[in-house]
C-alpha positions in Angstrom: -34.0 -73.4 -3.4 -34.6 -69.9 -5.4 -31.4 -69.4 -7.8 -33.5 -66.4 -9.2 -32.6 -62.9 -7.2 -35.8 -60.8 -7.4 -36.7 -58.4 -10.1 -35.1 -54.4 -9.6 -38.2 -51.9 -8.7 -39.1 -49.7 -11.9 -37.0 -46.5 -10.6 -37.4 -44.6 -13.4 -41.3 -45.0 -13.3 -41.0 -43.9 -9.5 -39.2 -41.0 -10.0 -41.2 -40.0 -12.8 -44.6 -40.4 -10.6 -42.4 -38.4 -7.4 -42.1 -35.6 -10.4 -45.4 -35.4 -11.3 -46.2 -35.4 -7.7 -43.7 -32.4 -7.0 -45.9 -30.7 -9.7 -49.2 -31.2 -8.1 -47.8 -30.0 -4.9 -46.1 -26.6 -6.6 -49.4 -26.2 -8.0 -51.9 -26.6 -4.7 -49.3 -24.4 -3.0 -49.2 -21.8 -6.1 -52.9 -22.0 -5.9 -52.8 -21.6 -1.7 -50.6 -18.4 -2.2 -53.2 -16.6 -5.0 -55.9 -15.6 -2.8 -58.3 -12.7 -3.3 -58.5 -10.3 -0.9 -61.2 -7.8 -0.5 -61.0 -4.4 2.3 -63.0 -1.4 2.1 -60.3 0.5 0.1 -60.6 -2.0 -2.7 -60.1 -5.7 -4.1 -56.9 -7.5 -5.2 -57.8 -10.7 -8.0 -55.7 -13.0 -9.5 -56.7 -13.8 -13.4 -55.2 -17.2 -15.0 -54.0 -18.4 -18.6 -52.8 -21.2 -20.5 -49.6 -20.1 -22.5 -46.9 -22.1 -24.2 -44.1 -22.2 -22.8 -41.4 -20.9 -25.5 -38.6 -22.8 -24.1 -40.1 -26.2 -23.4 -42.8 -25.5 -25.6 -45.0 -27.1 -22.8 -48.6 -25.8 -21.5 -48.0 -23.5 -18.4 -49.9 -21.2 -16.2 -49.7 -17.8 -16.9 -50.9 -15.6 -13.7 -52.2 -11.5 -13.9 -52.5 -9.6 -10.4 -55.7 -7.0 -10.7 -55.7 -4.3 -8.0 -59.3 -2.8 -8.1 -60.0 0.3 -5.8 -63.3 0.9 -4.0 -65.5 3.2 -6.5 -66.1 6.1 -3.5 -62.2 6.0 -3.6 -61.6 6.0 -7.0 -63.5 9.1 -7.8 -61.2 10.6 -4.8 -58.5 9.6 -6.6 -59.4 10.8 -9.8 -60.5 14.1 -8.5 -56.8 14.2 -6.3 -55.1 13.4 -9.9 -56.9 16.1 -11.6 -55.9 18.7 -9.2 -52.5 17.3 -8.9 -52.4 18.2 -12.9 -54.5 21.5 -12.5 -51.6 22.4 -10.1 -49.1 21.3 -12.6 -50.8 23.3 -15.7 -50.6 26.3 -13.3 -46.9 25.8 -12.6 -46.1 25.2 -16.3 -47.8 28.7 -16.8 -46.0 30.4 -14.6 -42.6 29.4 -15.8 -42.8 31.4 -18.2 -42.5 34.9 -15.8 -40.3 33.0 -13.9 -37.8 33.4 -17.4 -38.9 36.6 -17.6 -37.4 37.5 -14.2 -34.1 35.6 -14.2 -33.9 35.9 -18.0 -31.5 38.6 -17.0 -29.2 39.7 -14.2 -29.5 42.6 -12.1 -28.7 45.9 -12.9 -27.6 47.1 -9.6 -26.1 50.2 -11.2 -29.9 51.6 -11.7 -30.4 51.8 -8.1 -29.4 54.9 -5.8 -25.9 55.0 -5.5 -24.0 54.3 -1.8 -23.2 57.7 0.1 -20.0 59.3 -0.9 -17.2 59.3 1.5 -17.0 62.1 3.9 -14.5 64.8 2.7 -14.9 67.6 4.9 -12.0 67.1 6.9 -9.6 67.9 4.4 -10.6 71.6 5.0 -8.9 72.0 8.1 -5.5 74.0 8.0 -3.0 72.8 9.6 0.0 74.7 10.6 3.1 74.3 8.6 5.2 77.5 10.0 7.6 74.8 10.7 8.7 74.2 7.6 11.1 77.9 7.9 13.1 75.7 10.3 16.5 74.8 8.8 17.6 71.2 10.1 21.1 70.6 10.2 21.9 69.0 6.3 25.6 68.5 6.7 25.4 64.6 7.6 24.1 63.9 3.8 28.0 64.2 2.7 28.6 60.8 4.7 28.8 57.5 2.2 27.8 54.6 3.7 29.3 52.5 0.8 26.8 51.1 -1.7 25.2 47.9 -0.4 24.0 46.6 -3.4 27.3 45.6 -4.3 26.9 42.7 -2.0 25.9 39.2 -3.4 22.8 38.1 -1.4 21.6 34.9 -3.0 22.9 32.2 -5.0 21.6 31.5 -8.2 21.0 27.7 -9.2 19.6 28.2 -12.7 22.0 25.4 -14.9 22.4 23.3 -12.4 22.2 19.3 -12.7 18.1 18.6 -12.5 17.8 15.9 -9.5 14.6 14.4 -10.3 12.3 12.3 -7.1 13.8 9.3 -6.2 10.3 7.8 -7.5 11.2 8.9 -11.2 14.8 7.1 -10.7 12.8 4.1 -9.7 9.9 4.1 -12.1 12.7 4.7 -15.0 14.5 2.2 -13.8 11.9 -0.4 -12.9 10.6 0.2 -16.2 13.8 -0.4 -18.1 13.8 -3.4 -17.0 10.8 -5.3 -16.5 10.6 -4.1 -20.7 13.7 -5.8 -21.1 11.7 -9.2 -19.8 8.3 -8.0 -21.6 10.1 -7.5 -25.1 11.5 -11.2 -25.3 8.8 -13.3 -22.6 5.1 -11.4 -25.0 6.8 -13.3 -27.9 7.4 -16.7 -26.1 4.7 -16.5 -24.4 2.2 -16.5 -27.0 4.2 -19.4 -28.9 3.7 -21.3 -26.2 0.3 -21.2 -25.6 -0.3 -21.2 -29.8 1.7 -24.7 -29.4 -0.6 -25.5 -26.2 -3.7 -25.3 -28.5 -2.3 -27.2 -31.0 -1.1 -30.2 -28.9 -4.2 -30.3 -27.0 -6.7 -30.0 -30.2 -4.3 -33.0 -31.3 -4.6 -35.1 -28.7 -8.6 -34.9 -29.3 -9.8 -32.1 -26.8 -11.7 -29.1 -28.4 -12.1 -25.9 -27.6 -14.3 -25.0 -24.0 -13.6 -28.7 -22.9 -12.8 -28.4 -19.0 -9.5 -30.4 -19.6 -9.0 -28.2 -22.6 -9.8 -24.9 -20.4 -7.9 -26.1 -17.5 -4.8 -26.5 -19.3 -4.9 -23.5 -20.8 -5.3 -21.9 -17.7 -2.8 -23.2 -15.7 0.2 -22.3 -18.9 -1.4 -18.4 -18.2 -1.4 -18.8 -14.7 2.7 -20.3 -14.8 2.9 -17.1 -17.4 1.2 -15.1 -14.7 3.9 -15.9 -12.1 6.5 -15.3 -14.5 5.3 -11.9 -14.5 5.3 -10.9 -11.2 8.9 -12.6 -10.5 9.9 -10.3 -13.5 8.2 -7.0 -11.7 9.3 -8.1 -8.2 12.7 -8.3 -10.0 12.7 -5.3 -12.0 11.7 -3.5 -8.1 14.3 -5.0 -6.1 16.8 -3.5 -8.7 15.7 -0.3 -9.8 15.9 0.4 -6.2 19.8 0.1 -6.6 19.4 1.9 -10.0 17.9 4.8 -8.2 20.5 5.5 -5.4 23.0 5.0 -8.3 21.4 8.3 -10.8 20.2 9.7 -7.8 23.8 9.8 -6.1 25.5 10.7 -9.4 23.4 13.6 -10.2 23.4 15.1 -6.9 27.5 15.0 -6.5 27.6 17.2 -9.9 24.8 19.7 -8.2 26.5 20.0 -5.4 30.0 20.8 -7.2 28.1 23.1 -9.1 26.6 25.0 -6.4 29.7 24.9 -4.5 31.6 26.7 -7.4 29.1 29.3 -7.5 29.1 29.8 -3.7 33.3 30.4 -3.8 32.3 32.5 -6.1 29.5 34.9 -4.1 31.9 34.7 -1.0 34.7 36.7 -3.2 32.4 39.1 -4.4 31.7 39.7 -0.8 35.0 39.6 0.2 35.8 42.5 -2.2 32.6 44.4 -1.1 33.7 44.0 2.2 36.9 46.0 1.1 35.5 48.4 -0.5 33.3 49.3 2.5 36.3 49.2 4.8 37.6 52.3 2.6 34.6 54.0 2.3 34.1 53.9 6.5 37.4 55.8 7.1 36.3 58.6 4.4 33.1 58.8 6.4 34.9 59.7 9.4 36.8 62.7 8.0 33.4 63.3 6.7 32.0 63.4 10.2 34.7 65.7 11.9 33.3 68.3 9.1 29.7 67.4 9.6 29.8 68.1 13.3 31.3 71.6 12.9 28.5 72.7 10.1 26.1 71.2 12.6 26.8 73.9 15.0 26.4 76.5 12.9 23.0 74.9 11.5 22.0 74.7 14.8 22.2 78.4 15.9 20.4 79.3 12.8 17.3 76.1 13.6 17.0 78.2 17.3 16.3 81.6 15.5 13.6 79.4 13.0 12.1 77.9 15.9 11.2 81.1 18.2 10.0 82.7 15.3 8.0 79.4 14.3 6.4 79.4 17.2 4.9 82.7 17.3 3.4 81.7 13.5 2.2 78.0 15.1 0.3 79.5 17.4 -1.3 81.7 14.9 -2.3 78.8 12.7 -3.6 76.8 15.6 -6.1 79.2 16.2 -7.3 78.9 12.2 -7.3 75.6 12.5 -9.8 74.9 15.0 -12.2 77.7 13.3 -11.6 75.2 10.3 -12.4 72.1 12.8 -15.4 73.2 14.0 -17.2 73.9 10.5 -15.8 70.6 9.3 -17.1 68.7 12.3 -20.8 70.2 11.4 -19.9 69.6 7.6 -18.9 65.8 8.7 -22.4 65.0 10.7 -24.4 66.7 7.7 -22.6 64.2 4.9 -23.0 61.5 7.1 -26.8 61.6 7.4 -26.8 62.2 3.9 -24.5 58.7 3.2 -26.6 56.8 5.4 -29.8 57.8 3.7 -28.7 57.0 0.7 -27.5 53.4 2.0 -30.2 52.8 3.5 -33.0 53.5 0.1 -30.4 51.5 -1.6 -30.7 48.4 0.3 -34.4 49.0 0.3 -34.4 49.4 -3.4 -32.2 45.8 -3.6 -34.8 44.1 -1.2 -37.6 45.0 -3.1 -35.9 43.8 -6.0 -34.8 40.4 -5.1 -38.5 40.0 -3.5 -39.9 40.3 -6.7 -37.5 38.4 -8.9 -38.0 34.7 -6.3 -41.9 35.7 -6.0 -43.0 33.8 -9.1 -40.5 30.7 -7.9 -41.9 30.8 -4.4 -45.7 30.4 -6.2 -44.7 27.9 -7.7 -42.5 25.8 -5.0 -46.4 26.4 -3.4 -48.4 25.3 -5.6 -45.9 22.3 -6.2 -45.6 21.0 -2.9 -49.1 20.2 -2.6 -50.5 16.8 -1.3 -49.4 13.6 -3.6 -51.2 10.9 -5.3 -50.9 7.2 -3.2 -52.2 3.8 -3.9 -54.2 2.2 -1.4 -52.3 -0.4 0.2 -53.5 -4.3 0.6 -52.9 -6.2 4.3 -50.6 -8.8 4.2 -51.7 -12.3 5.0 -49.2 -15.4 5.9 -48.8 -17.6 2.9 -49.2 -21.2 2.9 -46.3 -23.7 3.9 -44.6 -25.7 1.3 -45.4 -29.0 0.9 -43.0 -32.2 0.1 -44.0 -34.5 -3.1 -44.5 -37.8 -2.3 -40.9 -39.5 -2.4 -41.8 -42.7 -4.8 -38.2 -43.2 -5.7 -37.3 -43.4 -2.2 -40.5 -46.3 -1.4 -39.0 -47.9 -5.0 -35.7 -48.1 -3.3 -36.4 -49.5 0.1 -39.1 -52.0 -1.9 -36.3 -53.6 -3.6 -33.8 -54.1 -0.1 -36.2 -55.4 1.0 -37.3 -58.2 -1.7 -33.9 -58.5 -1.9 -33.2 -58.9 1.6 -36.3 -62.0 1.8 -34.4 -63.8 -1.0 -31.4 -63.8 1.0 -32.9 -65.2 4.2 -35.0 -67.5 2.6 -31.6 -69.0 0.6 -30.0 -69.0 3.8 -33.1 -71.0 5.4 -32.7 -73.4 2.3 -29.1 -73.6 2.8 -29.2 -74.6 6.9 -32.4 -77.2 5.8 -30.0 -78.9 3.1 -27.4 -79.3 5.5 -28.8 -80.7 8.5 -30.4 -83.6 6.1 -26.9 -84.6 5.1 -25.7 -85.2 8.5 -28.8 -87.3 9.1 -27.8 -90.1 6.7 -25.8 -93.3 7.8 -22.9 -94.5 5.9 -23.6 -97.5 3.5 -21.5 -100.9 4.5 -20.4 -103.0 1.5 -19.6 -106.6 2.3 -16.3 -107.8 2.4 -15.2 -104.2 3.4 -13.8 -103.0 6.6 
């Protein structure tokens, strides 16, 4: 019977060996993914070196992609580049007229002016015989009191400033969450000062994860402390808030309602006054109706005597109409000529000033210089190493599982000879 359990595979050997394998396979499938490719535009190449690594300071592979164009196609493309930069020589050129003409704004007072507004109306004479008539002016002696007297607005200059309700509750919120910032900064800092020093005395150092989590949770407790404090400091300066807010508006509004007690009596005495001043207007009428007669008879003779003079000037006036009329059509045309050569004028000049940009937005916009472009091609699959460590593994269950049966076998064989033996008799015993 084996007492001996079988030797342990060499796992560390075996996963060494499936490493070296992994790097075989990176390397075939590197190798499988650098092909050259050749079309009749040009040739993509793949250049390798051996370089040190300078953080393992092992050998590696260094790789350099070469694009080469097709020489027919590179002479186009040097020819396309030199006129790309001929074209941009040119443009440089030119920006220097292109200062020149918007160096400086324009002078749009050297251009002809705009016609002059037609003025040839103003001749015509109109009649104004009427003018002899004397309109009745007794009704002028009639007060209708003095208006102004009256008090039309209210004034609210000195009264108690009522601020937002949002500056009550950010001066209030504030008050208070600095009444819990002034005292908790302090404590809080001891106590994560006395944090450091407990856990550097207990062994941890600095950027342990124990270290680090401990710390973290004290800020995050901190944290919540804060947000109780401003969830606080919230729910009361609400309640702050109404409080100012209530107490400033009651003094306003005693305030304003002072000041309107005091508009209504001014208004109450104007009122008065204009009662008094309405019965003097209506002795004031009885008089103004009697000299309105006598105006009246006098405004008849004006009128007859107006009309004969109307007529008179209405025949003037349309001798003076029609020579306007033909003055009119003659400073019209000469308004619209001028308009017209001045927008001309303005054209010409805004053509000129954009015609040195235009040339060059041309010449700019001409064709642009592209790289050929390769075809694509499917890369190669990866490949998996060769799993040693798992053959290592499964090697040594399985020696291990043979040593087991085979002490089991041992074991049955062992116990079915022991049954087989008989008993030994000694004489003289039952």
């Amino acid at each position: 019977m084996s007492k001996r359990a079988p030797a342990a595979p060499d796992y560390v050997g075996a996963a060494q060996q499936q490493a070296a394998s992994s790097r075989e396979v990176t390397n075939q499938q590197t190798w499988a993914n650098r092909p050259e490719q050749v079309t009749p535009w040009g040739s993509q190449t793949w250049q390798t070196e051996a370089v040190t690594d300078p953080a393992s300071g092992q050998l590696v592979t260094k790789w350099t992609q070469n694009t080469n164009v097709d020489p027919r196609l590179q002479s186009a493309l040097d020819s396309e580049l030199a006129v790309q930069q001929t074209r941009n020589n040119l443009a440089q050129n030119l920006s220097g007229r292109l200062e020149q003409e918007f160096g400086q704004a324009v002078d749009f007072n050297r251009f002809t002016p705009m016609g002059q507004g037609v003025q040839a109306q103003q001749r015509v004479t109109t009649p104004s015989v009427q003018a002899r008539v004397s309109t009745p002016q007794a009704q002028s002696r009639i007060d209708a009191g003095n208006p102004e007297q009256i008090q039309r607005n209210l004034s609210t200059d000195g009264l108690v400033d009522i601020n937002p309700a949002q500056r009550y509750f950010d001066q209030a919120g504030d008050a208070l969450y600095d009444q819990f910032a002034s005292r908790a900064d302090r404590q809080f800092s001891r106590d994560e000062d006395a944090l450091r020093t407990r856990l550097l005395n207990q062994g941890f150092n600095v950027g342990d994860e124990a270290f680090d989590e401990e710390l973290r949770k004290l800020r995050e407790s901190q944290g919540d402390q804060r947000r109780q404090a401003m969830f606080d400091a919230t729910r009361l300066s609400g309640q702050e808030a109404s409080r100012m807010f209530g107490i400033d508006s009651t003094a306003r509004g005693q305030m304003f309602g002072e000041r309107s007690a005091q508009g209504q009596f001014v208004n109450d005495a104007a009122d008065r006054a204009f009662g008094q001043r309405m019965n003097l207007n209506a002795f004031n009428l009885g008089q103004n109706q009697q000299m309105f007669g006598q105006d009246m008879a006098r405004a008849a003779f004006d009128s007859a005597e107006n009309l004969n003079q109307f007529s008179q000037g209405m025949q003037g006036a349309q001798f003076d109409a029609a020579q306007n009329d033909q003055q009119f059509q003659q400073q019209m045309g000469s308004s619209q000529y001028q308009n017209q050569l001045r927008q001309q004028q303005i054209a010409e000049t805004l053509q000129q000033r954009g015609f040195t940009l235009n040339e060059i937005n041309a010449i700019m916009s001409g064709q642009q210089v592209q790289m050929p472009t390769m075809p694509s091609f499917n890369p190669a699959a990866a490949s998996q190493a060769t799993n040693y460590l798992g053959a290592a593994q499964m090697t040594g269950q399985a020696n291990l599982d043979r040593f087991n049966a085979r002490n089991q076998a041992t074991q049955g064989l062992l116990s079915g000879a022991m049954g087989m033996i008989s008993p030994i008799k000694i004489p003289g015993m039952s």
